[in-house]
C-alpha positions as a Python dict, from the first residue, in 0.01 Angstrom:
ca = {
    (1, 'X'): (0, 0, 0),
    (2, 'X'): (-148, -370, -6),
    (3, 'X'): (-448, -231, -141),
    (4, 'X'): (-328, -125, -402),
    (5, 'X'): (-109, -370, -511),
    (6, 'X'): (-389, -586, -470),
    (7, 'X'): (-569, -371, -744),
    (8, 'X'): (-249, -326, -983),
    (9, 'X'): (-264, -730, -982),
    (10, 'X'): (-642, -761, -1013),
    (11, 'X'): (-598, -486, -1309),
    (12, 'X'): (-314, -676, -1478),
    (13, 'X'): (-505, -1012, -1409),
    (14, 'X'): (-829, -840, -1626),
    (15, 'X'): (-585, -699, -1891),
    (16, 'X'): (-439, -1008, -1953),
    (17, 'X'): (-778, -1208, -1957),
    (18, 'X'): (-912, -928, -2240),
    (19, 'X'): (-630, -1016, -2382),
    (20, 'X'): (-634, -1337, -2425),
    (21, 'X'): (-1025, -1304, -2566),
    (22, 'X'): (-903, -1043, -2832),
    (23, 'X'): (-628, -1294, -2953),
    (24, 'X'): (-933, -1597, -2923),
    (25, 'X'): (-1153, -1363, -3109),
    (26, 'X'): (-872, -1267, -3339),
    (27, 'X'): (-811, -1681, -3439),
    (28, 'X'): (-1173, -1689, -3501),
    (29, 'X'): (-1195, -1449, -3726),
    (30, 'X'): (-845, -1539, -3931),
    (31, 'X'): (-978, -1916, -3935),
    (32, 'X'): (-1336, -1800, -4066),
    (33, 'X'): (-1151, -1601, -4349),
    (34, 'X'): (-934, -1847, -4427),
    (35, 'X'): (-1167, -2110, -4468),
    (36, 'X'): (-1407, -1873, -4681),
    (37, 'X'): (-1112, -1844, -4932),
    (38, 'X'): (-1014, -2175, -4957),
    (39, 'X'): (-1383, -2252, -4999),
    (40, 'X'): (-1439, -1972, -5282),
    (41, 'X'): (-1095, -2124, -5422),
    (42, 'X'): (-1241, -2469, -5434),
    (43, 'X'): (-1539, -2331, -5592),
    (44, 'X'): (-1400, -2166, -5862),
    (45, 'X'): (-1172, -2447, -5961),
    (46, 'X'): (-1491, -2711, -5945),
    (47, 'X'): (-1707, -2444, -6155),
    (48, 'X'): (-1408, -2441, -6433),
    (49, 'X'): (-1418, -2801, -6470),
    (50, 'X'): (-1815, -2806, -6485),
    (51, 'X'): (-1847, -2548, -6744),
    (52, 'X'): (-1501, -2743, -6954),
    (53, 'X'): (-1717, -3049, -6912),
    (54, 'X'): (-2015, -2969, -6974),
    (55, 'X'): (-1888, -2767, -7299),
    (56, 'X'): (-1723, -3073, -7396),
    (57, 'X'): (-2084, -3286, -7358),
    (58, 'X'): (-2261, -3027, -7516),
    (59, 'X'): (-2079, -3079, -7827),
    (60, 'X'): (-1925, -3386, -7791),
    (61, 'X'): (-2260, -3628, -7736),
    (62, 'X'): (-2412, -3574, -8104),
    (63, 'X'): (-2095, -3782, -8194),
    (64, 'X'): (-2097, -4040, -7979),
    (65, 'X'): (-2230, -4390, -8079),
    (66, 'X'): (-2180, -4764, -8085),
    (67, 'X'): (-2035, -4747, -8442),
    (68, 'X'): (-1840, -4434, -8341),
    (69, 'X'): (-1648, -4655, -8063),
    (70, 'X'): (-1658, -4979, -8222),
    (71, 'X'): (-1540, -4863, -8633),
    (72, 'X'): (-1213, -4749, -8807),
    (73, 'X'): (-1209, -4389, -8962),
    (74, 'X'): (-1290, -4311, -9298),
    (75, 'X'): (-1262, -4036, -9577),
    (76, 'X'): (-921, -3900, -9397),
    (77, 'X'): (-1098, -3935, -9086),
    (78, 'X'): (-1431, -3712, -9149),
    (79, 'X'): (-1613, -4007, -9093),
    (80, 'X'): (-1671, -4368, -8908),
    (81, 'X'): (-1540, -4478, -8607),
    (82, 'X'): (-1184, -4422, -8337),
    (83, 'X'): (-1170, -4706, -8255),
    (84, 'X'): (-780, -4779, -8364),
    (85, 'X'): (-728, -4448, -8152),
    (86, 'X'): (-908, -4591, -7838),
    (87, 'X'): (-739, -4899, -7799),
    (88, 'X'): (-410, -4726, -7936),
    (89, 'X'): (-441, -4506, -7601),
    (90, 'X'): (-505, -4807, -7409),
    (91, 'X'): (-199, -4979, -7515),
    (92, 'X'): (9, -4703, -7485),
    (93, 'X'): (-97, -4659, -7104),
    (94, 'X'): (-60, -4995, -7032),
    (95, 'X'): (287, -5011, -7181),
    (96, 'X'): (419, -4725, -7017),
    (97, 'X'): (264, -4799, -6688),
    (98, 'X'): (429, -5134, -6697),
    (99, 'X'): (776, -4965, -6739),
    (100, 'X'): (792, -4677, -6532),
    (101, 'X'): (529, -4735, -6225),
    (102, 'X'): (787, -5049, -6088),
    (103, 'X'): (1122, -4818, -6187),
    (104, 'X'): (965, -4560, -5997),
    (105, 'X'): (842, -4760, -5707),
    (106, 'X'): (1211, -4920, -5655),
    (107, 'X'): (1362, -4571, -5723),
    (108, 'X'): (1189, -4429, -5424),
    (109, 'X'): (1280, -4714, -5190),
    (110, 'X'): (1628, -4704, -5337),
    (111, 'X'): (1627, -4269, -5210),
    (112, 'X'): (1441, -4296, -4904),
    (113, 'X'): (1537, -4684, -4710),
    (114, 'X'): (1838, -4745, -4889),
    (115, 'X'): (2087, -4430, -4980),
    (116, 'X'): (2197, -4162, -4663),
    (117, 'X'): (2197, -3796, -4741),
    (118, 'X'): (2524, -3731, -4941),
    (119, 'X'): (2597, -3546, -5243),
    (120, 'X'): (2517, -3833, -5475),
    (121, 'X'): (2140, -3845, -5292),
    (122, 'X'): (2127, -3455, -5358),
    (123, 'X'): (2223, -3496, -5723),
    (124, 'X'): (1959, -3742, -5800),
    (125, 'X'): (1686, -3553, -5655),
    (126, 'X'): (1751, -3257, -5797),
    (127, 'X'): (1779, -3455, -6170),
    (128, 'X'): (1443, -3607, -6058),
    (129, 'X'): (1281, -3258, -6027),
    (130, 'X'): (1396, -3113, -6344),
    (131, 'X'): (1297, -3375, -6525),
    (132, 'X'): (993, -3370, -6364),
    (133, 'X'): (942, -2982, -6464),
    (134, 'X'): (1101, -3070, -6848),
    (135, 'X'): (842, -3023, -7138),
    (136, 'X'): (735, -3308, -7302),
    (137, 'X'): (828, -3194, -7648),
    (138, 'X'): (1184, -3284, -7493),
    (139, 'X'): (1112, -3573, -7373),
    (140, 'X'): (973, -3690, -7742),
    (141, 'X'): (1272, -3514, -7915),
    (142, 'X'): (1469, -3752, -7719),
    (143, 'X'): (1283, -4050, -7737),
    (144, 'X'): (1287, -4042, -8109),
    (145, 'X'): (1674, -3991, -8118),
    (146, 'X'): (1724, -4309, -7866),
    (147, 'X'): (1455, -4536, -7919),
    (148, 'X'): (1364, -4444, -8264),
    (149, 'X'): (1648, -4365, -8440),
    (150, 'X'): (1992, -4521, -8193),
    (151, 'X'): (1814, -4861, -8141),
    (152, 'X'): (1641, -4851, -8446),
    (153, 'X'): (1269, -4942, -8284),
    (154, 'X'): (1148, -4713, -8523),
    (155, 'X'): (817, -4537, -8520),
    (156, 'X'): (598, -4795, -8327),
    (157, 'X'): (441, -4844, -8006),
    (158, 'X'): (739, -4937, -7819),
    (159, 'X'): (933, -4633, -7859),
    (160, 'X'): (635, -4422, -7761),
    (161, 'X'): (557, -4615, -7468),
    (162, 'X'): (898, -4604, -7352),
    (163, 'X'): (929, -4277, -7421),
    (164, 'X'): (628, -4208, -7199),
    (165, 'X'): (729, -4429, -6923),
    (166, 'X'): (1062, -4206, -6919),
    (167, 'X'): (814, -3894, -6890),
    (168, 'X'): (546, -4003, -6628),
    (169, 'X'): (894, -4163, -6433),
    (170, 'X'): (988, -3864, -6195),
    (171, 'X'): (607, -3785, -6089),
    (172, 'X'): (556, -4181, -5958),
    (173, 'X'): (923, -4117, -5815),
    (174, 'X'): (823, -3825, -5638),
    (175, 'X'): (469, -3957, -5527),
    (176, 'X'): (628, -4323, -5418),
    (177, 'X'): (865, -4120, -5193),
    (178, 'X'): (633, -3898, -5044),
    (179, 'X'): (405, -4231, -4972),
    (180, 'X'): (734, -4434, -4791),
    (181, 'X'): (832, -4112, -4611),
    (182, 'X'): (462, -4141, -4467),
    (183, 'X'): (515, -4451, -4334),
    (184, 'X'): (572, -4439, -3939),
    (185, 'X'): (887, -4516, -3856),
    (186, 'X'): (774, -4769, -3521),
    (187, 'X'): (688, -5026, -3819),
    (188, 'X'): (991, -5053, -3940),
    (189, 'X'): (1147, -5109, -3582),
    (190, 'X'): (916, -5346, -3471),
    (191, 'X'): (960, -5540, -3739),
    (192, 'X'): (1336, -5497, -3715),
    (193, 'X'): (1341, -5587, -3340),
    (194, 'X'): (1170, -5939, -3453),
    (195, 'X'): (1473, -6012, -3647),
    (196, 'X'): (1299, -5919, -3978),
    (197, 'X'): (1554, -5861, -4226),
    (198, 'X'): (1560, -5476, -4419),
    (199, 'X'): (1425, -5560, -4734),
    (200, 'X'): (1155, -5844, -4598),
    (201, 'X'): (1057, -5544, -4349),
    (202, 'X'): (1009, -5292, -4686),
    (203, 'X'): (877, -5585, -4878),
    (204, 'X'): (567, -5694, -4609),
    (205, 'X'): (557, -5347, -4413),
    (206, 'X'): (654, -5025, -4552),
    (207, 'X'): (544, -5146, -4879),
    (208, 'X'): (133, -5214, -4809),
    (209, 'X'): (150, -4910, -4550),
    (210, 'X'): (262, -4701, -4862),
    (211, 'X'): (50, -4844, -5153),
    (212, 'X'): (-215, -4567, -5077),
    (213, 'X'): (45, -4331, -5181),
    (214, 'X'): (139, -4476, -5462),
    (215, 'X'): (-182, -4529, -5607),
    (216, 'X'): (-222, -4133, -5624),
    (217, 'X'): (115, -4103, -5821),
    (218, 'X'): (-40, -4357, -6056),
    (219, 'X'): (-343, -4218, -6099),
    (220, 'X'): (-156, -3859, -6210),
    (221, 'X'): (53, -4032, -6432),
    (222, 'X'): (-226, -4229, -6620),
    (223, 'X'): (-376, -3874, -6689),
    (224, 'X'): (-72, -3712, -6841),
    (225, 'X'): (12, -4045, -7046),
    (226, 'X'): (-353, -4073, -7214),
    (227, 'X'): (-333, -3718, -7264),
    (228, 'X'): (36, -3608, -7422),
    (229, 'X'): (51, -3485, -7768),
    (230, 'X'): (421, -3403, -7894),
    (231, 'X'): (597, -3750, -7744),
    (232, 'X'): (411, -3945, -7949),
    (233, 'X'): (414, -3733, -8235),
    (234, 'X'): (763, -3775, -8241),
    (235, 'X'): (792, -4130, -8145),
    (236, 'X'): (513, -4352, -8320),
    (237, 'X'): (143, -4213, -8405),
    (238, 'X'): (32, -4191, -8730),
    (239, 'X'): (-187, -3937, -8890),
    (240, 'X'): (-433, -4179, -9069),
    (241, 'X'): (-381, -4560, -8977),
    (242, 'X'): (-725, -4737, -8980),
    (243, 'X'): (-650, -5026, -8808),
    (244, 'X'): (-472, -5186, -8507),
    (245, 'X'): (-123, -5178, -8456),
    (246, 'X'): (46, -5535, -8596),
    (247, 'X'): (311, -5608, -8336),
    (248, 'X'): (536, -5350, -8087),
    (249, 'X'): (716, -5223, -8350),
    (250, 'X'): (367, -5104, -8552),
    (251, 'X'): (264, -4736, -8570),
    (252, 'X'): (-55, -4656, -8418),
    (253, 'X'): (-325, -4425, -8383),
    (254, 'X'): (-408, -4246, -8035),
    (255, 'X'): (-665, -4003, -7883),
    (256, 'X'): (-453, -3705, -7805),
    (257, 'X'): (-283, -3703, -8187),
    (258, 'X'): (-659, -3807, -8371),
    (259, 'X'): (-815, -3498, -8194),
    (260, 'X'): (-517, -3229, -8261),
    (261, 'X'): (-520, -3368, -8572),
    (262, 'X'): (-884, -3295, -8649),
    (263, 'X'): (-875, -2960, -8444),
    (264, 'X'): (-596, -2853, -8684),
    (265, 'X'): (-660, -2949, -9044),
    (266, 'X'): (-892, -2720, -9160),
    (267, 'X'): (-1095, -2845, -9390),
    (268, 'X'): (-1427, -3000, -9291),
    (269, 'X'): (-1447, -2782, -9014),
    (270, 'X'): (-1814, -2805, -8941),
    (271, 'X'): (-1862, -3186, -9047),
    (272, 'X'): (-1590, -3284, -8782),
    (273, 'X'): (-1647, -3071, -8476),
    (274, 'X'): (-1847, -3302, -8404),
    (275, 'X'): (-1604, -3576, -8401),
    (276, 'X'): (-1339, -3333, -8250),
    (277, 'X'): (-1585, -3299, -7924),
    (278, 'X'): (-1694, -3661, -7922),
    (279, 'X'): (-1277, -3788, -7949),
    (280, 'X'): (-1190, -3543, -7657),
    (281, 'X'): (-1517, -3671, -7433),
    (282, 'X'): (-1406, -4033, -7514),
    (283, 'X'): (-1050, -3961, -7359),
    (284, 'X'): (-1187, -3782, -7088),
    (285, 'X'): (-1435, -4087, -6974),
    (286, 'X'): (-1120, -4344, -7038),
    (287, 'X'): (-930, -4105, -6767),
    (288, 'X'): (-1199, -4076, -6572),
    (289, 'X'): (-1289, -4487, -6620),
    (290, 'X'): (-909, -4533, -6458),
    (291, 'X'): (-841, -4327, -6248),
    (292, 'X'): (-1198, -4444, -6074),
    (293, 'X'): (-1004, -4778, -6080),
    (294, 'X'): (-707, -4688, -5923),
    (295, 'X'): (-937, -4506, -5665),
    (296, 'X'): (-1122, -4827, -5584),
    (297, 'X'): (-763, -5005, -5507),
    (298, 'X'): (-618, -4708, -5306),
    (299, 'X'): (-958, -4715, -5109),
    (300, 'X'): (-939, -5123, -5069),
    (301, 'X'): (-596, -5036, -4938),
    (302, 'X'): (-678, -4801, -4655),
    (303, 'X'): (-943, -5042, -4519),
    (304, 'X'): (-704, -5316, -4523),
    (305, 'X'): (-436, -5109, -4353),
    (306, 'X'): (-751, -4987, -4112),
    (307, 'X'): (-857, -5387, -4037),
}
């Protein structure tokens, strides 16, 4: 009788070693198919942008030259320069940036250091991510009826750039919070437990801790305000302006408008392709040219934050 329930516990001993190799075996395998489709996913996004850039480069480069960047348009645009476009896009990221990135920034420290989890909280989040999902044709519809038409701005830069800051505003919301909620919450007690006051503790602590964060939210909203179409359709660009905008309350000319407009008025078609190729690579290396930027300062950042 000992013997053998030495043997039934030797046998259930071996059973549950094999065991535990199929289920080791078993994680191998899962993780080694996993990986392969997240690697074949990665692929096929990074071949998608190769072949849309080099596309773009491919017909894009004939165009490109000093006079092309540094000129107005001419003959209803089929010739000369964007340059009133290029520094039209310029302004209008800087002007929206300048609204909406510190909105957003004290938004987010407003939802996740200040406000508790209540109904009111709940509302304004879920407001935050519809607006986040709205089209942007909305968003210009109603920037022209409050900027342009209620306080009479007008078409001109400052209505569009408002009206973009409104539009980029829930993504740096969104990407601000996500940074805070990063932050460990020991910094904010040890700082507390010094005697620190709450806002000089968000101010010299959370703040630099979460500027990474931020960065990123910045960097997606520079994108989508270089690149929108309908806001500023609605709001301020002009089909044919060839020069730079007077004051804030000026129309102007911008990238995203200049290309649909020579993608979509159908005469000339072969003289400006072209120029339709060489406008889109220009707003793609102005993108590019930022977002590398903002890059640079999130990376400065993180070695400060490492030091």
């Amino acid at each position: 009788m000992e013997l053998s329930a030495e043997s039934n516990e030797s046998d259930h001993k071996m059973a549950r070693a094999h065991g535990g190799q199929i289920m080791r075996l078993n994680a191998r395998t899962s993780e080694k198919i996993a990986f392969a489709l997240l690697s074949l996913s990665a692929s096929i996004v990074a071949g998608f942008v190769l072949i849309m850039l080099s596309y773009i480069i491919y017909n894009g480069y004939s165009a490109i030259n000093f006079g092309f960047l540094t000129e107005v348009p001419t003959n209803m645009m089929t010739e000369g320069g964007i340059y009133p476009a290029i520094v039209g896009t310029l302004i209008l990221i800087v002007g929206s940036m300048a609204v909406a990135l510190p909105m957003g920034i004290m938004a987010a420290i407003y939802l996740n250091e200040y406000a508790g989890e209540n109904r009111t909280t709940w509302i304004i989040e879920m407001a935050i991510n519809n607006l986040a999902g709205t089209p942007s044709v909305v968003f210009g519809l109603f920037g022209m009826a409050l900027f342009v038409n209620y306080f009479n701005f007008g078409p001109s830069v400052l209505a569009a750039s408002l009206t973009l800051s409104l539009l980029i505003l829930p993504v740096i919301i969104r990407a601000s919070e996500e940074a805070l909620i990063t932050v460990p919450n020991e910094y904010r007690e040890s700082s507390l437990a010094l005697g620190v006051s709450k806002w000089q503790t968000i101010r010299y602590v959370v703040l630099p801790a979460a500027i990474p964060g931020i960065v990123t939210g910045s960097i997606l909203s520079i994108g989508r305000v270089a690149g929108e179409t309908a806001p500023i359709l609605l709001t301020g660009a002009a089909y044919f302006r060839p020069r730079l905008p007077d004051s804030i309350y000026s129309q102007f000319m911008a990238l995203p408008y200049h290309l649909f407009v020579l993608a979509t008025a159908g005469t000339h078609v072969a003289k400006t392709r072209p120029l339709q190729y060489g406008t889109a690579l220009v707003l793609l290396a102005i993108v590019l040219g930022l977002d590398i930027i903002a890059v640079l300062i999130r990376r400065h950042y993180r070695q400060k934050l490492k030091i």
